[in-house]
N, C-alpha and C positions, 0 to 999 in steps of 0.2 A: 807657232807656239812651241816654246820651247818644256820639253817632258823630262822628269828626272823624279828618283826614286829617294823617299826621306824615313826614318823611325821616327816614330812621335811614341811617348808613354803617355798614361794617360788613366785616371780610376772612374768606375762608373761604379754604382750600386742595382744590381739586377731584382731586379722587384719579382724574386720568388713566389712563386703560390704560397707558400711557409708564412713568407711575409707580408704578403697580402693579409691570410685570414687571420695573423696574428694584430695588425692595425686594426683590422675590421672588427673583431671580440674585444680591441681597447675601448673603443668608442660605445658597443653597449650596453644600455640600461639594465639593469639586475634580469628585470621581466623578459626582456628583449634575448639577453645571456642566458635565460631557463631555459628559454623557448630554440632558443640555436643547439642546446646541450642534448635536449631531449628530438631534437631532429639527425641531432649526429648518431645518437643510440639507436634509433631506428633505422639508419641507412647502413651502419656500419657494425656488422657481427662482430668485430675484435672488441669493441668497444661494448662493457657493461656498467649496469650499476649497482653500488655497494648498498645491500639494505641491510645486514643485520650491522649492529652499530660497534662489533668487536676488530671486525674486518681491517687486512691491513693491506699497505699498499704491496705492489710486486715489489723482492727483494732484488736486491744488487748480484745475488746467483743467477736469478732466472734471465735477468737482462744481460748477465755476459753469457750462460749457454745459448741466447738467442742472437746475441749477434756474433756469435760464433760460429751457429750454423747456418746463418743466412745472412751473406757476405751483400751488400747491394752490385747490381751489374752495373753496365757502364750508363746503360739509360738509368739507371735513378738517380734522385737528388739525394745526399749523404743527410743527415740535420745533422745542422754545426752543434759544435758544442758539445758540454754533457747530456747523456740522455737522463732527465731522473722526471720517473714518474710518481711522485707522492701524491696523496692524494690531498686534493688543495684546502680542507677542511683541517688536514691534520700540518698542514704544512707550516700554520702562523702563531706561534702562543700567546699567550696574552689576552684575549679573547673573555671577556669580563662575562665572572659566572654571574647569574639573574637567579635570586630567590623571588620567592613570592608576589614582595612587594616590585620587585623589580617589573617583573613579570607583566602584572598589571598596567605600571606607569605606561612600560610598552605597547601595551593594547590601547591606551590614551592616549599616544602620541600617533598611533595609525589609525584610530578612528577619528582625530580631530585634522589629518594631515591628508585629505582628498584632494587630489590636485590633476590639471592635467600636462601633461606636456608642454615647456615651452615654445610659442611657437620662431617660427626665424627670425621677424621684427625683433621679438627683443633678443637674439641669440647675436644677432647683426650689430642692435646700439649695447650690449653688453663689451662687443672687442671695440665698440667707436668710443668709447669712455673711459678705455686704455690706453686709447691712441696720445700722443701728444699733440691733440690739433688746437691750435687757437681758436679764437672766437669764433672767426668768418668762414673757416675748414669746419670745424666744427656742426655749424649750419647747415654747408654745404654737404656733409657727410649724413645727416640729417633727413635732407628733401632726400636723398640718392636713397636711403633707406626706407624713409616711406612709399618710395615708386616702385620696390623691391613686392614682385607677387608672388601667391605662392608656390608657385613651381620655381620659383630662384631668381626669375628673368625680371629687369628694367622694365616698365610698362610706360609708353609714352613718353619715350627719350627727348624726342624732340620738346613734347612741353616743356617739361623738367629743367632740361636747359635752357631754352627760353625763360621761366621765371626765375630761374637765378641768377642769368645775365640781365635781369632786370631789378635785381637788387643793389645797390650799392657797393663799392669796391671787389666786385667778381667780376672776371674774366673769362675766358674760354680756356686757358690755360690753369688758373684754379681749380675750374671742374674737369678736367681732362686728370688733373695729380690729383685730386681727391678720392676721384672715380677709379684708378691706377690700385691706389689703396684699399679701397673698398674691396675692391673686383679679389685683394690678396688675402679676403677674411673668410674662415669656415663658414659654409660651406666649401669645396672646391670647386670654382664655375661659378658661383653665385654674384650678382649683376650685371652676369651679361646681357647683352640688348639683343640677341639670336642665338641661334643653335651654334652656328659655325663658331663665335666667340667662346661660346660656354666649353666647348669640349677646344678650345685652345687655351682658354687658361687652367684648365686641371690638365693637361699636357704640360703645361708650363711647371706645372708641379707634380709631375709624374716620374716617378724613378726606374723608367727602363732604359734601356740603350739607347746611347744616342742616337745611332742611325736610325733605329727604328724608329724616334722619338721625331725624328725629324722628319723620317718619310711621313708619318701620323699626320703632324703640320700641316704638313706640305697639303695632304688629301682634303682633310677640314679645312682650308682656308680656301683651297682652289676648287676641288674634285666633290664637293657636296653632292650633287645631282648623278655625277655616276656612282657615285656609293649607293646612292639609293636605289639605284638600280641592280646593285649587286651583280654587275657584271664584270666578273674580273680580269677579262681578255682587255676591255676596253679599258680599265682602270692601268692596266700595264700598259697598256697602249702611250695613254695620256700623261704618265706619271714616268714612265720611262724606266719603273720597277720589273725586277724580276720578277717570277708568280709565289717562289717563299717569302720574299722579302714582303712584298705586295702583305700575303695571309698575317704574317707577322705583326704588320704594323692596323690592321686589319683589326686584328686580335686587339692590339691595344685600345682601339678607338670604342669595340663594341664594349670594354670592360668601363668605359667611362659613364659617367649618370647623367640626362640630358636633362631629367628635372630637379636642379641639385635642394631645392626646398621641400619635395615631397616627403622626404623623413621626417620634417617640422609640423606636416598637417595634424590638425587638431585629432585628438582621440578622446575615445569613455575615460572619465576621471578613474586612477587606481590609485591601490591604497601606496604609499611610500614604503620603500622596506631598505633600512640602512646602508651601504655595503662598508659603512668602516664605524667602529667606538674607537670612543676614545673619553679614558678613562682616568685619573687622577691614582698611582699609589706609588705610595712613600716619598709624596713629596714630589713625584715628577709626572708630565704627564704622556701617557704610553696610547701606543695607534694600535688596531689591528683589524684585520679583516672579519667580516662579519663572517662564519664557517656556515651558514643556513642561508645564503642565498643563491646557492646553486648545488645540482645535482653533484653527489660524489661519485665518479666514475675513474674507471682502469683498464685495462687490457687483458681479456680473458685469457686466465691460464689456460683454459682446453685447445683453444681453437691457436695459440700463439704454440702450445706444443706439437700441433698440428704440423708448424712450419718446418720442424727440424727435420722430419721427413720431406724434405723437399725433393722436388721433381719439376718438370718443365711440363707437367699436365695445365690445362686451363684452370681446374680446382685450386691447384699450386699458386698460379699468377692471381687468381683470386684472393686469396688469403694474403700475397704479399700486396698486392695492394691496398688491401683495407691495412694491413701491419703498417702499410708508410701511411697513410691518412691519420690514423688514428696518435700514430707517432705526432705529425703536424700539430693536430686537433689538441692533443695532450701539453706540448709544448706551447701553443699559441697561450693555453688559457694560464700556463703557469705565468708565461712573460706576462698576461693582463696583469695579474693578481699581481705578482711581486713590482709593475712600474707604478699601479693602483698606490700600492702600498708605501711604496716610493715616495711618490708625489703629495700623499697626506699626512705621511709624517714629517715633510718639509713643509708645507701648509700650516701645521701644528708647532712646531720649532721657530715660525715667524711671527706665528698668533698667541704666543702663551699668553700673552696679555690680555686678549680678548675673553680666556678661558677665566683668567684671573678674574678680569676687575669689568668684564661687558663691552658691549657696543663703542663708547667712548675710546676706550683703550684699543679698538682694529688698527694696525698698522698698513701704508699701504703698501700693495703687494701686486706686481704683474703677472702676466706668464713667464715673461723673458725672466725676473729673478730666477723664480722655479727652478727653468729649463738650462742655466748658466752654474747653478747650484750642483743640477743632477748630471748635467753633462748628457741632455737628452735636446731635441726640438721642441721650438714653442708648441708644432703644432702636435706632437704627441703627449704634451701636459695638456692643451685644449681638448684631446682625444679622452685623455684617463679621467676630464673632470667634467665630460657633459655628460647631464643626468645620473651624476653619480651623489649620492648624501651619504651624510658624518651625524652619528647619534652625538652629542655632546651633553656633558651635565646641565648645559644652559639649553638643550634643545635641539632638534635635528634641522641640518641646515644641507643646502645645497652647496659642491665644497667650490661653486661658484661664489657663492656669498662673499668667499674672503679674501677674495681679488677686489680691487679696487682700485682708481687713479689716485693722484696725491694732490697735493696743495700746501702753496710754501706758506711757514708760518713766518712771523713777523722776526721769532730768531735765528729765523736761516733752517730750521727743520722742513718738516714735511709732518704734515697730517691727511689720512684718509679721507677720503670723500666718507666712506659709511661711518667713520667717527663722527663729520661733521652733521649729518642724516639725524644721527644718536643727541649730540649736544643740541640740533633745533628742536626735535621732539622732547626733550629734558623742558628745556625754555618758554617750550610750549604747554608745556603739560604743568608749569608751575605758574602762568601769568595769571592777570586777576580779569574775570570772566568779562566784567564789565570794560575794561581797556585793554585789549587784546593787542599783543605785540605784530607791528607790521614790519613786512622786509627788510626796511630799513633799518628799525628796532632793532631785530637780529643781527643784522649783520654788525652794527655797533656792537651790542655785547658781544658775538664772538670773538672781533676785533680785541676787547677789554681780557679773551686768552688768549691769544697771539695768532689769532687766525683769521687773516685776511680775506676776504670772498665779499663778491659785488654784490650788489641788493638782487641783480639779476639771476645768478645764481644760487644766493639762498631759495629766491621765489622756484627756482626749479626742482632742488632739493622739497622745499615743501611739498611741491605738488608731487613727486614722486613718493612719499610718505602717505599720500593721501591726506592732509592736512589742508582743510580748506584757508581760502586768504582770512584775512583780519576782519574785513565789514562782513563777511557769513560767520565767522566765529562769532561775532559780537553779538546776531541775530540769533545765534543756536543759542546763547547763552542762557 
């Protein structure tokens, strides 16, 4: 064997704590973000919150004699960037003042808007309705989804492909590319058919180091059974790792979720609480962050003056380390808000029409547009829009709603699928009670505005709308 010495360059993105908790506060819900906000105030003294309502954030003095006199050592992580800590209430304007009557409608839209959490089935055919799959993949993506349990995992693989190799024109290579695909939808892990897949494919999508990424692999695919035994003499033994490297990749595997659906399990219905208006003046229409759905918090002045006295006592390393958490904590929620913010006024910028003129008027809209727009990942616009809603003048929506796939019309455009949703319900809600329009019907008159869809798929759009067939319409009449 012949040995010789090479340079390779090469970029990786190191999956900082920073950036960890900063992904993790994109992804939640209003309630979910109270409830983290008001755990970080309780674990961390640097961290308070602003109750009298004149209160301003720390000035741009206090933050340069603060890191002025507390330089980080060589073990801390720096936060990139600028440090600005506003308070994230006071951070967005435009934020639509509510008189009285306002006021009210509001309490009408959260008393009549009980709802509970999506569960993963439809969070799954939500990105399968994105996808551009044909008919037959379509199907296929389909069974795979409803064999999806609630802890994330495949249930019954071998059935499942049994009766779809027992369909017509499917192969084992169909469902193998089907399944490829699925396996790459939010959740991360979600379809896998065991343990050892599940934490290989959020590896697969995981931003640490290669090497470590790859010793990780390595353990989950071969070393299951000595992991579980946590014994790491033997794990280096087997693995041929060193014992840091070993802990390292270690590290990464225990940070992975082995039940990637349990976030989806059902919960007590709660009430809906906005986190973006959006508002119509002079003419145009403006986004902002709702300022009441989370705590206002900042970094206390006492205890941050505390630091300038610094010393190398335990006290000292105490304080500086809540000073870097809270720094993270602070920064993670701004990045929320401002990608949040981000991603809804690009949302809004594609749908004025929908604001304009309804349902009929949605244009379709993926993630990838979004995310090609913002110059961000698909899967950090799927992050900033689950379980996130948009008050609108026509009603609060989930800012899911205004994602949609497309469908070619007969002059070479595209029309949404929720347009087309909108014109069957129009069609339906105006036929004559005694001769109620069937699939067919439909899809004729669509056809008659330039929008082509098979009797098959109107009848699925129907039943998604909850619109029973024609002979139960005929009989409710």
């Amino acid at each position: 064997m012949r040995q010789n010495l090479s340079l390779r360059m090469g970029q990786t993105l190191a999956m900082t704590p920073a950036l960890q908790q900063a992904i993790r506060l994109l992804q939640l819900s209003t309630l979910d973000l109270q409830t983290e906000i008001q755990q970080a105030l309780d674990s961390n003294l640097m961290l308070e919150r602003i109750e009298e309502e004149g209160a301003a954030p720390i000035d741009e003095v206090a933050l340069r004699d603060e890191n002025a006199a507390e330089k980080p050592t060589s073990d801390e992580t720096p936060v990139s960037g600028e440090l600005d800590l506003e308070i994230w209430s006071d951070s967005y304007d435009g934020a639509p003042h509510r008189d009285a009557e306002a006021e009210a409608e509001l309490y009408e839209y959260r008393q009549a808007s009980l709802h509970a959490n999506g569960t993963l089935r439809d969070h799954l055919l939500w990105q399968a309705g994105l996808c551009s799959f044909n008919e037959r993949d379509a199907e296929i993506a389909a069974h795979l989804v409803d064999a999806v349990n609630e802890d994330g995992y495949l249930d019954d693989w071998e059935g499942v492909s049994t009766r779809l190799l027992e369909m017509p024109g499917i192969d084992t290579d169909d469902i193998d590319r089907v399944l490829a695909l699925v396996q790459d939808f939010d959740p991360p892990g979600v379809a896998a058919r065991d343990l050892s897949e599940c934490l290989r494919l959020q590896l697969q999508q995981h931003d640490c180091d290669d090497v470590i990424c790859s010793a990780a692999l390595r353990i989950v695919d071969k070393h299951m059974a000595e992991l579980a035994r946590q014994d790491e003499n033997l794990l280096c033994r087997v693995t041929g790792l060193d014992r840091e490297r070993l802990q390292q990749a270690v590290a990464v595997i225990q940070s992975l979720q082995p039940h990637p659906g349990r976030p989806y399990a059902g919960t007590e219905p709660e009430y809906i609480v906005p986190d973006v208006f959006v508002v119509k003046k002079s003419g145009r229409w403006q986004v902002s962050l709702n300022p009441e759905i989370a705590p206002r918090v900042r970094i206390n002045r006492h205890y941050m003056g505390l630091i300038r006295r610094a010393d190398n006592s335990s006290d000292q390393q105490t304080l500086k380390q809540h000073l870097q958490e809270a720094r993270y904590f602070l920064n993670s929620l701004k990045s929320r808000n401002e990608t949040l913010l981000r991603v809804a006024t690009r949302i809004i910028e594609e749908q004025r029409a929908f604001l304009d003129y309804g349902d009929e008027a949605m244009r379709p809209l993926v993630l990838r547009d979004v995310a090609e727009n913002l110059g961000i990942h698909e899967s950090t616009v799927s992050r900033a829009t689950a379980n996130k809603y948009m008050l609108t003048p026509r009603g609060l929506y989930e800012l899911k709603y205004f994602f949609s796939s497309h469908v070619r019309t007969t002059q070479g455009g595209t029309c949404s699928a929720t347009a087309i949703q909108a014109m069957i319900k129009r069609l339906v809600g105006q036929e004559t009670p005694d001769k109620p329009l069937s699939d067919a019907t439909l899809s004729t008159l669509l056809l008659k505005d330039g929008i082509q869809v098979a009797r098959r798929t109107v009848a699925k759009y129907r039943e998604a709308l909850g619109i029973p067939a024609a002979h139960e319409r005929r009989r409710m009449a």
